[in-house]
C-alpha positions in Angstrom: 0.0 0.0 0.0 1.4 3.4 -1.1 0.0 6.6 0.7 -3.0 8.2 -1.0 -3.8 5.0 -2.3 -7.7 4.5 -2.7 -9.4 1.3 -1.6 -12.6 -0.4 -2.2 -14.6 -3.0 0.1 -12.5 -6.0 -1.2 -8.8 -3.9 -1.6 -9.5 -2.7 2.3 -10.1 -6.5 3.5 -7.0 -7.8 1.8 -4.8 -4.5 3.3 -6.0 -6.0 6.7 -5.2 -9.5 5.8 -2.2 -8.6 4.9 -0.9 -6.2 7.4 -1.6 -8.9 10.1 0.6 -11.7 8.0 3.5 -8.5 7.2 3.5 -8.3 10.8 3.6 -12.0 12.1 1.1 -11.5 14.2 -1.6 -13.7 15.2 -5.1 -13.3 15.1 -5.4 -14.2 18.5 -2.8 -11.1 19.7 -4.5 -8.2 17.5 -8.2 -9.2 18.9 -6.8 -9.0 22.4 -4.7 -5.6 21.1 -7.5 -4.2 19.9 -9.9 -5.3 23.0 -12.0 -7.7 20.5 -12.8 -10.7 20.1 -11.1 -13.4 17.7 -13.5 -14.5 16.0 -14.7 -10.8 15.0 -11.3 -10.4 13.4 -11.7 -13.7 11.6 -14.7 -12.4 10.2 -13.6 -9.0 9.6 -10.2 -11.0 7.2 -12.7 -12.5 5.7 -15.8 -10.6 4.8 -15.6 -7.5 2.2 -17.7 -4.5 2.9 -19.5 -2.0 5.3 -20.0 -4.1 8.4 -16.2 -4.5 9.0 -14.4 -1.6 8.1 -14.1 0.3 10.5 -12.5 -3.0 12.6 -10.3 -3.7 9.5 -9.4 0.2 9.4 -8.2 0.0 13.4 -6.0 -3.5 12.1 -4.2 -1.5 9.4 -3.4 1.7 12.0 -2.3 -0.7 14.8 0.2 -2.5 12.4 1.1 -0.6 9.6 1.9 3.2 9.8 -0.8 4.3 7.7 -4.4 5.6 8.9 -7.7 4.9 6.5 -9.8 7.8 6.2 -13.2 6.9 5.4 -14.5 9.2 2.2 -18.4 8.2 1.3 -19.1 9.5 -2.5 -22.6 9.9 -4.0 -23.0 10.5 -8.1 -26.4 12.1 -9.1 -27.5 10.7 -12.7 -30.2 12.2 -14.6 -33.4 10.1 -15.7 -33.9 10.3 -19.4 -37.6 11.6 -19.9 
């Protein structure tokens, strides 16, 4: 990951997975780092989108030295008559 990189659903679940293997920690140790349970962070390496982002956002700041700013965009699209 590269600072001002932009990530989607899928991109921000595979940082996480990969910033716990980077860091040779276990699942086990970042639950109890992060005051969760395990299984949560099982489920939050293995499920893409809005339920577990903000848990896979905390893995990536307490491993990696990068923060993940949430940015919510909406497009407005005209109706053809």
């Amino acid at each position: 990951m590269r600072d001002g990189t932009e990530l989607d659903f899928e991109e921000l679940r595979a940082q996480a997975q990969a910033a716990i293997e980077s860091a040779g920690r276990t699942q086990s140790e970042v639950a109890e780092a992060l005051g969760v349970h395990r299984s949560a962070v099982s489920r939050a390496l293995h499920t893409a989108g809005p339920k577990f982002q903000e848990l896979q956002r905390r893995i990536i700041r307490l491993l990696t030295p990068y923060r993940i700013n949430r940015h919510v965009y909406f497009k407005a699209e005209r109706d053809e008559p």
